[in-house]
N, C-alpha and C positions, 0 to 999 in steps of 0.2 A: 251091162255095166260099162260105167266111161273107160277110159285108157285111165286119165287120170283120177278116178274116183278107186282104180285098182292099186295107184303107185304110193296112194295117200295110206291106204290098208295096209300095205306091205310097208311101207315107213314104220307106222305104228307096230307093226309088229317086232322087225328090226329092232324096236328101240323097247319096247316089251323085254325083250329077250334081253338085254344087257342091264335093265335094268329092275326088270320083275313088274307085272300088272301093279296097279294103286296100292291093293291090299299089304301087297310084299314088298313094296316102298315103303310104305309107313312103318312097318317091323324091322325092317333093316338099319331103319335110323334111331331105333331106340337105343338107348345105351343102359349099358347093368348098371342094374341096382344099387348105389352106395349105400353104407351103412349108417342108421342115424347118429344123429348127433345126441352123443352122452356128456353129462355132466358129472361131474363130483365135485364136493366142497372138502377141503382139507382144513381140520383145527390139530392147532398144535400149542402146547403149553407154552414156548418161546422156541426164538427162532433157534438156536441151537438143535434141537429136535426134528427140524425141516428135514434134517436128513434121510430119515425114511420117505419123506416126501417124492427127495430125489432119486430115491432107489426105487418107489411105486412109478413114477414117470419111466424111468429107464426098462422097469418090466414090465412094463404095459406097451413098449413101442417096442418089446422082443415079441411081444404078444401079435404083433402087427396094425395097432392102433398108430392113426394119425394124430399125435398130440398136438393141441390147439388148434385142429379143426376139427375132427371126426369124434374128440375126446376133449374137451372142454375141462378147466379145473379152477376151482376159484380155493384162493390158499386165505386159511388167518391164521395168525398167531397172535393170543389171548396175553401173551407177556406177563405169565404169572396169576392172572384175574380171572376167576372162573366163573365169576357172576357175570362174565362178558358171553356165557359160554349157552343160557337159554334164549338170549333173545336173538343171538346168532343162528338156533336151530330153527327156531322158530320160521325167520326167515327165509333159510335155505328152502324147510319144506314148503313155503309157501308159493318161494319160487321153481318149486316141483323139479327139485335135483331127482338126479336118480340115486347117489348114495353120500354119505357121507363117511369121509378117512379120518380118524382119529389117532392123536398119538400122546401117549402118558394114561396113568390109570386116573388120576384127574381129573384130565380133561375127556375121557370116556363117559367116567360115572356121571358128570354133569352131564355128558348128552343123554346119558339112560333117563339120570333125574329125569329131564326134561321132556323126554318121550312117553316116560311112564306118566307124569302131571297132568300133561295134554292132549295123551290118547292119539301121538302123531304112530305114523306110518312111513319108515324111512328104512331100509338098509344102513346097518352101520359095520365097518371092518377097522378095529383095531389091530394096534401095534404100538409097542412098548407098556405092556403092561405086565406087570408083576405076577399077578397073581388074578386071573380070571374067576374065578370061582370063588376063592375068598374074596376077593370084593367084589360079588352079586352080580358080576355085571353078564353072566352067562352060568347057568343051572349046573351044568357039569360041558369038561372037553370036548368030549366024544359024540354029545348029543344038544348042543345050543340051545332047541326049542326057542330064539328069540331073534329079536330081529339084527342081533348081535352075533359075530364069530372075528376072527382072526388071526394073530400071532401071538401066544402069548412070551415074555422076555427072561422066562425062567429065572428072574434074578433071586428071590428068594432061595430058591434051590439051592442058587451058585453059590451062596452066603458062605458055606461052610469050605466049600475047596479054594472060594479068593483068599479066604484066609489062611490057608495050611499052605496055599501060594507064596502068599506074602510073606508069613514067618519063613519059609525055606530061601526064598530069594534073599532075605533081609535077617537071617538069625538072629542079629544083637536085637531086635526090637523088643520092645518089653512093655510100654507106653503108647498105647494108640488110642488119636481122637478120633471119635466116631461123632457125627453131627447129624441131627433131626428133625425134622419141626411136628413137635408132638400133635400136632392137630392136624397132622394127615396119616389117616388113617393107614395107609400102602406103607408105611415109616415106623410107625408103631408097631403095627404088625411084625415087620420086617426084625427089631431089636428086640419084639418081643421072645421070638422064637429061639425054646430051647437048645437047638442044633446051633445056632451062633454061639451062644454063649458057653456052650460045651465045649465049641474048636477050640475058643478063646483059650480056656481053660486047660485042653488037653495039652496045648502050645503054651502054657507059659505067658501068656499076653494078659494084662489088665487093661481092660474097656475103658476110656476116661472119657463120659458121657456129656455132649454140648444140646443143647436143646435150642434151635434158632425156628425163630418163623418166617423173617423177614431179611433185608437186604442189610440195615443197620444193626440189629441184633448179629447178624453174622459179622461183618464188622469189625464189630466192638470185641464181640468174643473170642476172632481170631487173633486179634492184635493186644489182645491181655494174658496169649500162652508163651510161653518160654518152655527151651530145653528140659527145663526141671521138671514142666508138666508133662511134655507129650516127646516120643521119639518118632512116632510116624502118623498119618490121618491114614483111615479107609472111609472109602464112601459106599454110604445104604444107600439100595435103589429107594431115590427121593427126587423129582423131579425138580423140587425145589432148591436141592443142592447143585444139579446139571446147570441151571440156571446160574447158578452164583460161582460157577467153578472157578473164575479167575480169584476169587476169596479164599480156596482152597490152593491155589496155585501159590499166590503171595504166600500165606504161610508156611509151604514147602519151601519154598525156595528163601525166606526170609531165616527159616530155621536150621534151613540145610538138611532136611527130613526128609522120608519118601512117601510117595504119597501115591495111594492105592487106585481108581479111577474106577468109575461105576460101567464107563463104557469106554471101548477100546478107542472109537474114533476122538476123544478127550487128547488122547497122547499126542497128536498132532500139535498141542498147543502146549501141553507140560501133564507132568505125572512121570511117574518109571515106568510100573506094571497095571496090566490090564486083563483079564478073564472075561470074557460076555460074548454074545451077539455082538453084530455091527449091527447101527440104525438101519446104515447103508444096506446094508443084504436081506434085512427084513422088512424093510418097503418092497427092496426087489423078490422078494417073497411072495409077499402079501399083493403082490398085483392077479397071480394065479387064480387068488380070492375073489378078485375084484372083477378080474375075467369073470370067471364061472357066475360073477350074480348077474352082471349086468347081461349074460346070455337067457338070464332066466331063470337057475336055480336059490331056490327057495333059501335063504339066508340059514335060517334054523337048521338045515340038514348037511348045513357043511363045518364038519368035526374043527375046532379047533387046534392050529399046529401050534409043535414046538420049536425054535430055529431049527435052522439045518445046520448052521454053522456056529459051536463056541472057539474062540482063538486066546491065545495068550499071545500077548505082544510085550514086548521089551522097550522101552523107548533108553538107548545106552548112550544117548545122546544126554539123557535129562542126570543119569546115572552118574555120569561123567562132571556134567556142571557143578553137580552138591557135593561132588568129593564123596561119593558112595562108591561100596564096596556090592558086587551081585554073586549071588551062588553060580558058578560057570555052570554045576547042572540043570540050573531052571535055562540060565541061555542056551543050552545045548535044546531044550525040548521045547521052547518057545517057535508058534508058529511064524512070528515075523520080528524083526529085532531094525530099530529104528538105529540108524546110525548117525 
């Protein structure tokens, strides 16, 4: 063997050794695995209600997802129109989302309709809905069987303690508009139910019942009450009235009345008192959900929750403007008091 046919072997080897034979180069340069890229579509009855949105983004990147690359989201809100709400599924499943986020019973039940019509195959996780079970949209809590589960917004439940609320914070009441658009079924329900109209009762309050469906009818109706009618509004879980809250807003304030809010994040813009869920918390809830399917588990086997969080909020700021007077022990036991 040459001199140099030995110095050229010993080179290679040299350079072997710091760098590993061919086989353990090529491994070395591999890099880990990232994780694919997930979708979800977001519908939401109007923008107001995005908010859970913004709490499913927020706990899904506690979750340790990269939002807008590794986790992909395409948002719509329907602004009220639910017939906007199948050919959007449609759609989505066509372009082979992996789940779809819904928010209001609404805009749920239109994606069930639509699922059910056309034998699609989609994950779906709701949030903000009243009443899962009475409105179909899932067999029982505990056990989905469907390709539905969620959060549901216990608001019917709430019905009877917002109001032994509301009379305690507000005694002199005696006149409350309540407002609903009979042709949604989550509404009807909701004023059907004998435990409202018991508190009502137990409390000394008479119901003074509006029946709106749309944006003009609301309105119209708000703006033909006077003092003589009404001394405060409370709002039924109605998606429809979330939507129109600044109509509820003008007549509190037009009246100098207090005006009850269906969800806490509402005070931010006007109302006094609040009892519920945050949207906000129950997105950020509901991303938990959205973890667990998109890992793989089977939609139907994960129980339906209740919030974690109900709050009472004070807004003493709005209390203040209309020359209202507040029970100092509801402010003593409220979880947060706007000033």
């Amino acid at each position: 063997m040459s001199p140099i046919f030995g110095l050229r072997v010993w080179v290679w080897l040299l350079l072997f050794s710091f760098l590993g034979f061919p086989g353990n180069v090529l491994s070395a340069t591999k890099t880990s695995p990232t994780r694919e890229v997930r979708r979800v579509a977001v519908i939401a009855f109007a923008a107001p209600f995005l908010k859970s949105y913004e709490g499913l983004r927020s706990g899904l990147q506690a979750q340790g997802y990269k939002l807008d690359e590794e986790l992909i989201f395409s948002v719509h809100s329907i602004e009220r129109d639910t017939t906007k709400v199948a050919p959007l599924v449609k759609k989505i499943v066509a372009s082979n989302f992996d789940l779809i986020f819904t928010i209001t019973t609404s805009v749920t039940q239109a994606v069930k309709n639509c699922i059910d019509e056309n034998r699609l195959d989609i994950p779906v996780v709701f949030t903000v809905v009243a009443d899962p079970v009475g409105s179909n949209i899932v067999a029982s809590l505990r056990h989905p069987h469907s390709n539905f589960t969620g959060i549901s917004h216990v608001s019917k439940e709430l019905l009877p303690q917002r109001l032994l609320i509301f009379k305690k914070a507000f005694p002199k009441i005696k006149r409350m508009a309540v407002f609903f658009d009979p042709g949604e079924e989550i509404s009807m329900s909701s004023f059907n139910q004998r435990y409202i109209h018991q508190a009502a009762q137990d409390q000394g309050v008479a119901m003074v019942v509006k029946h709106v469906s749309n944006l003009a009818e609301m309105q119209s109706t708000c703006l033909g009450l006077t003092t003589a009618d009404i001394d405060s509004v409370f709002m039924l879980p109605d998606a429809l009235s979330v939507a129109y809250f600044d109509e509820f807003l003008n007549l509190s304030q037009r009246l100098q009345i207090p005006l009850m809010v269906i969800d806490n994040m509402l005070l931010r813009r006007g109302g006094v008192i609040g009892y519920s869920p945050d949207f906000y918390d129950v997105g950020v809830q509901a991303a938990t959900v959205v973890n667990q399917i998109l890992k793989g588990v089977l939609v139907g086997d994960i129980a339906v929750q209740n919030p974690e969080k109900v709050r009472l909020v004070i807004s003493l700021k709005e209390v203040q403007a209309l020359n209202l007077e507040v029970d100092e022990d509801i402010l003593l036991q409220a979880d947060e008091v706007l000033r």
